[in-house]
N, C-alpha and C positions, 0 to 999 in steps of 0.2 A: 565349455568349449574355450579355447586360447584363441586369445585376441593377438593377431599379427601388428606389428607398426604399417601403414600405410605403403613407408618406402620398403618394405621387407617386401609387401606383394604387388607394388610395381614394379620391382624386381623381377620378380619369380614371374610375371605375366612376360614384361621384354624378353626372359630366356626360352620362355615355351614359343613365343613367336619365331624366336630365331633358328629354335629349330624345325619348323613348320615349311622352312624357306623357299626349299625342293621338293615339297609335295606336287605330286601333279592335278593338274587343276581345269575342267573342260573353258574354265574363263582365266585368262590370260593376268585378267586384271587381279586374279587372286593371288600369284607369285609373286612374291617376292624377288628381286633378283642382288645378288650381291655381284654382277659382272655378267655372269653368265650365268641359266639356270635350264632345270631339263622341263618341261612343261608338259610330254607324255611320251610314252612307246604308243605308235600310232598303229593304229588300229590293225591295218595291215601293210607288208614290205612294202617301203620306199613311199608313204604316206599314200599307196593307191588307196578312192574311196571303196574300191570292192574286190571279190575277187572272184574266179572262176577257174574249173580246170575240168577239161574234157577228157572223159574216159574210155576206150576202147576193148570192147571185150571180144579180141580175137587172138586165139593161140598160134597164129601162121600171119602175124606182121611185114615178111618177107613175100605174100602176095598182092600185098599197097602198096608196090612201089611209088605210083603215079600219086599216090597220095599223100605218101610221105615225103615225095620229093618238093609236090606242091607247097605242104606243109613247112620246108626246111628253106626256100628260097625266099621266103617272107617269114622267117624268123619267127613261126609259129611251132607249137608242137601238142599231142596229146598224150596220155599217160595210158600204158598198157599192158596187158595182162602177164602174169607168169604164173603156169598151171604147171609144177617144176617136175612132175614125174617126168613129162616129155623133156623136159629140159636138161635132166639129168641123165639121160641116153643119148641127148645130141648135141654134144659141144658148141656145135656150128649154132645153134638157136642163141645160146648163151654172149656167142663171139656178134653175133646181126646185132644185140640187145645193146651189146657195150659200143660197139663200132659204128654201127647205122641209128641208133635210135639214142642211147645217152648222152652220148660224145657231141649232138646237137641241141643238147638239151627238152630232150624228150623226157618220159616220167616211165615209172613202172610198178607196179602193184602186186602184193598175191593175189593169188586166185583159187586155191586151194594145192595141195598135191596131186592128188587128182580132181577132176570136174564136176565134184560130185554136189549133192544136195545135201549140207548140212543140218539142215532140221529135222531131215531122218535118222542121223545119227543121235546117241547119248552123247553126254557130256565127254567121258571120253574117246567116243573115237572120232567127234569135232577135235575135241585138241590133238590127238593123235595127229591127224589131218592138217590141222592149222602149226603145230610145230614142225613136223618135216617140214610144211613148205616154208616156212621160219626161217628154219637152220639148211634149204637149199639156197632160196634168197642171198645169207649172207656167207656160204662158201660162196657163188659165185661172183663175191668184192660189191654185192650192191646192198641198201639198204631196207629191210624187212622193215618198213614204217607202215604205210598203208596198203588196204585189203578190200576186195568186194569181193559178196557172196556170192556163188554159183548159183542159177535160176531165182534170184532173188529172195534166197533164205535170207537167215540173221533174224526172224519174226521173234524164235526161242530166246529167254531168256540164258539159257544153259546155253546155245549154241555163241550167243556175245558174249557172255562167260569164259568159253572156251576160248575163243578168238584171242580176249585181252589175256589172261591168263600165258597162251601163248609167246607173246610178247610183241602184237603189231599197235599201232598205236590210233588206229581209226577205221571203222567197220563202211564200205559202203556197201549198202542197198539197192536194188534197183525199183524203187517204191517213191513214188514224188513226193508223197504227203502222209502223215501218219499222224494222229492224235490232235489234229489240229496244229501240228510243227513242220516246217517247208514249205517250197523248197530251197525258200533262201534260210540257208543257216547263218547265225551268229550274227541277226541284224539287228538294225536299231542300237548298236553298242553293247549289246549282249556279248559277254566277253568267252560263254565254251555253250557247245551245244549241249539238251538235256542228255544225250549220252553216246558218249566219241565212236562205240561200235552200230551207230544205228543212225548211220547219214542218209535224207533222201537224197535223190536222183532224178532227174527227169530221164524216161524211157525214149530214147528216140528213135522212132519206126515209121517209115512211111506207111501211110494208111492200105496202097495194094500190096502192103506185105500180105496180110491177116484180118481187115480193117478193125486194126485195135487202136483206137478212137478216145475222144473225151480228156476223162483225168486223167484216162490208164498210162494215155501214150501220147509225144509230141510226136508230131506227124511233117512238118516244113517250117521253115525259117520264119511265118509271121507268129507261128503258136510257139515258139523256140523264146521271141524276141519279148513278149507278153509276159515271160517270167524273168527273161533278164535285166530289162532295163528297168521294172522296179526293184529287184535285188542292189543294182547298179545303184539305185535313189537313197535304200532302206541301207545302205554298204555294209554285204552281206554277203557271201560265199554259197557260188551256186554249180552244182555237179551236174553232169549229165552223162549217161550212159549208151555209145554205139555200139552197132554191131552190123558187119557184112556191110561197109559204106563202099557203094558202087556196083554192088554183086545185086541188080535190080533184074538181070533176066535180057537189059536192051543195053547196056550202058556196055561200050568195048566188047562186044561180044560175049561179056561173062554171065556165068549160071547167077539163078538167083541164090542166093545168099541167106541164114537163117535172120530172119526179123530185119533186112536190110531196109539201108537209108540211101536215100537217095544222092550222088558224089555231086551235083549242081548246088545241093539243097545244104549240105555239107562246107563248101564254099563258101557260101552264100552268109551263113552263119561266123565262120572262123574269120571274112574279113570284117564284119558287124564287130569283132572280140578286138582284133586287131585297131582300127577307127578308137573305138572305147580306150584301150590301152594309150597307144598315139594321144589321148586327149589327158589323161595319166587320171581316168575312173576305173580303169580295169586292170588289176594284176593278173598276168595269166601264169595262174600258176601251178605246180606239179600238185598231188594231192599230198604227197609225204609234204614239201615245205609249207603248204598252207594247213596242215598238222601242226606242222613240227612249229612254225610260226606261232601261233593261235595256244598252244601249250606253252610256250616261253613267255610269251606275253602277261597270260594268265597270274604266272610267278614271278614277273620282273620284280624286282624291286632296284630304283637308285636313286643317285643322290648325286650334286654336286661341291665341290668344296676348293675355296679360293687358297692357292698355295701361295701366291706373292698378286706383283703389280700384271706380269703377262702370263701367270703359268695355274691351271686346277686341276683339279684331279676329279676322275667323273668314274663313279662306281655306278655297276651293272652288275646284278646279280640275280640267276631263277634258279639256282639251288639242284641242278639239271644235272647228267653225266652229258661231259662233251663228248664222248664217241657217239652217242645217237643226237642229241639233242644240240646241231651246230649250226643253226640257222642264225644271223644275223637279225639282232630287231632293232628298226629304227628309232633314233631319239629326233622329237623336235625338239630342238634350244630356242631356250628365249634370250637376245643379247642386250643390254643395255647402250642407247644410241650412242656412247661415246667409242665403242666397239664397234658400231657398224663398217662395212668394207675391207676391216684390217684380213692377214691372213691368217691360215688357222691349222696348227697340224698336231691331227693326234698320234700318242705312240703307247705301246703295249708296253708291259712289266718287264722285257727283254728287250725294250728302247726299239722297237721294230717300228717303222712308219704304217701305219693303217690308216691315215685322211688327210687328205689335206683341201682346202675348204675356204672361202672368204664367207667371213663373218656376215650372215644378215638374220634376221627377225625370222622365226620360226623354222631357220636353217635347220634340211634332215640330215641325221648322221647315222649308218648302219655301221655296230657293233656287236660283236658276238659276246653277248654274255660271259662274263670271268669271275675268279674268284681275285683276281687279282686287277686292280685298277689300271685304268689309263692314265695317260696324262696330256692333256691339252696344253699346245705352247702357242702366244699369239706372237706373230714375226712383225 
């Protein structure tokens, strides 16, 4: 074996340290910092400790007005269905989708082409299925990212097969718990669920729908609250699935509704989301961006690097196509105290302004991943 000099491999140790400097690290005190330094992509947007996004599984959106308007006046929204056979015969469905429901930052999902039960079908005529409604999705200008299964398929391995195959990027279920996993996903720092096409759900059904009870079904706002607020602790991403909210039989005069929820009980829950949010523990968020989020994540890799006395350059990279994959993930920075309070403006490889920011101690920055660096200038 060759014997090194002593200063040869104090050397070689200070270089390997050095470049260690921007690892990210759950203890602060582990960073290095040479000014500034990035300390992690936080768990989820905008360092929320959890996330949630409520899903609505009704093809006729334009019969909740009352509830979408309540929904839009308090800056709340849910994500809902596109079953695109229908879609593709009525323009007007497509035009409500962009105008009334995205345009306020609502969500949207497949739902198949048609309404059908996939676990009855083979492998192809799941993807059959799940590709139309793919490439109806994104003729009409939206994103084909996330999906749930019709009657709470998705059990087949062949039928999630098909699904990713197709090209969506997260399968939801209407199943709370399966294998001992849910319904809070990706908690505890667990960075991807055991597998993106087979997300629980909590089922929400008032009990005089059917009385379907227990595990099967959330039934009101304190068995709702039960699963969230320790998802909320464990900051973890938790789904739930309606249908027919307010179509109770007494509620405005309307018929009852299949597997309906109750529009009091409904309320009752989204400003519980909102409160949590307002407290900044809850991202409420679409199902495609808390995807699309939580994959990027997955792949970040960066770094930062000191170009003078006021200027560095902060690499971001998850190796991703920006046409699907453009969600912003937040950096926390660690700054060194002689930086504290200065200001701070980042700009893209086209000299574009995208932050501008006073410098403090675990300052968040949301950046969309590039192949091509930023540049941080301190004024």
């Amino acid at each position: 074996m060759k014997k090194y000099p002593i200063i040869l491999l104090a050397l070689l140790c200070v270089l390997f340290l050095a470049k260690c400097d921007q690892v990210s690290s759950p203890d602060t005190d582990e960073v290095e910092i040479d000014g500034i330094a990035i300390q992690e992509v936080t768990h989820w947007y905008n360092g929320y400790q959890a996330a949630f996004t409520p899903t609505f599984d009704t093809g006729l959106p334009a019969q909740y007005e009352t509830e979408l308007n309540w929904l839009k006046e308090r800056d709340l929204f849910i994500d809902v269905e596109i079953v695109s056979a229908s879609y593709d015969i009525r323009p007007e469905r497509v035009e409500f989708m962009r105008n009334e429901l995205l345009a306020y930052g609502f969500g949207q999902f497949g739902h198949g082409h048609a309404h059908d039960h996939h676990d009855r079908f083979d492998y192809d005529e799941a993807y059959a299925s799940f590709r139309q409604n793919y490439l109806s999705i994104k003729s009409y200008g939206f994103n084909p990212v996330a999906y749930a299964y019709p009657y709470g398929a998705g059990r087949l391995i062949s039928t999630r097969n098909a699904l990713e195959d197709a090209g969506f990027l997260s399968g939801r279920l209407n199943q709370t718990v399966f294998e001992d996993y849910g319904p809070c996903i990706m908690a505890n720092g667990e960075s991807a669920p055991p597998d993106w096409m087979r997300l629980p759900a909590l089922r929400m059904e008032s009990y005089d729908f059917e009385g379907c009870g227990g595990e099967e079904c959330i039934n009101d706002p304190q068995e709702f609250f039960s699963h969230l607020e320790p998802c909320v602790e464990q900051g973890g991403w938790l789904l739930n699935t309606y249908h027919a909210i307010g179509f109770d039989g007494e509620t405005d005069g309307r018929p009852v509704g299949w597997g309906f929820y109750r529009r009091a009980d409904f309320y009752e829950e989204m400003e519980r989301v909102a409160e949590l949010r307002s407290e900044g523990k809850l991202w409420l968020a679409q199902m495609e961006e808390a995807t699309l989020y939580a994959r990027q994540r997955h792949a970040a890799e960066f770094s930062v690097e000191r170009k003078g006395e006021k200027e560095f350059e902060i690499s971001l990279k998850d190796g991703k196509e920006r046409d699907v994959f453009h969600m912003p993930l937040t950096l926390r920075l660690l700054v060194e105290e002689e930086l504290l309070g200065l200001d701070a403006v980042i700009f893209d490889h086209r000299e574009n302004e995208i932050a501008v920011f006073v410098l403090e101690n675990e300052a968040l920055v949301n950046l969309v991943p590039s192949e091509h660096g930023y540049r941080l200038v301190i004024q």
